[in-house]
C-alpha positions, 0 to 999 in steps of 0.5 A: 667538665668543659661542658658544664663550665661553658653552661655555667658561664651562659646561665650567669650571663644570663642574670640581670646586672646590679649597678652598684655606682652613682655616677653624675655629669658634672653640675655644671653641665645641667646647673641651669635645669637643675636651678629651674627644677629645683624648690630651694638652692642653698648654701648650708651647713648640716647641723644635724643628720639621722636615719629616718629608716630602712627604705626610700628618703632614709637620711635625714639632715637639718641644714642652716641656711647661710645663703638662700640662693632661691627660696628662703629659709633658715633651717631646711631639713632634708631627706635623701636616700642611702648612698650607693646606687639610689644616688643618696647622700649622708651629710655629717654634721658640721662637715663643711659649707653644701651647695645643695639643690633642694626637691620637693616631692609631691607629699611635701617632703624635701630631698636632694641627692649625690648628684645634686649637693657638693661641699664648697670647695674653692679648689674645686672648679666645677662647684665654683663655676656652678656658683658662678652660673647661678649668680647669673641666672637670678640676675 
């Protein structure tokens, strides 16, 4: 028994690892290379979000913009994938004002992602150095 216990144990160990956590650096850590790579920055509130589908960008969410920190725009609509281990993002309409760094893939097609979106809250030091640090760069 103790055999087949011990087997068990090595063939298990043996299996490959599922991730089932995003994990992000603080944004403020990387704020400057994500403004540098990103398309559109924006601070919006999400007026709309659907399943665009099964696989992939599956979420969608429309924003309205109400400051165009780099690009400009007054509606954006943008994708992301499923929350969990993708880094995705469900966005509930009108569930407060996003910082949101906005990607372009080659097809066009816009995207952000967990690590790259947060609510603003002013009790939260990071998003608020983060706008801060943003102020700074298109100066």
């Amino acid at each position: 028994m103790r055999k087949l216990f011990c087997s068990l144990v090595f063939i298990f160990s043996l299996l490959p690892a599922k991730a089932f956590a995003c994990s992000c650096a603080p944004l403020d850590t990387y704020a400057y290379q994500a403004y540098q790579e990103a398309t559109a920055v924006i601070l919006g509130v999400p007026t709309s979000a659907r399943s665009a589908g099964e696989s992939g960008f599956s979420e969608e969410a429309t924003f309205t913009v109400v400051s165009a920190l780099k690009g400009s725009a007054e509606n954006l609509r943008v994708r992301s994938r499923k929350p969990g281990p993708g880094c995705g993002v469900t966005f509930q309409p009108n569930s407060g004002l996003y910082l949101v760094f906005v990607y372009a893939k080659e097809d066009g097609m816009l995207y952000t992602t967990f690590c790259s979106s947060a609510v603003i809250d002013p009790e939260n030091a990071e998003v608020t150095s983060t706008l801060k640090l943003i102020a700074g760069f298109r100066k």
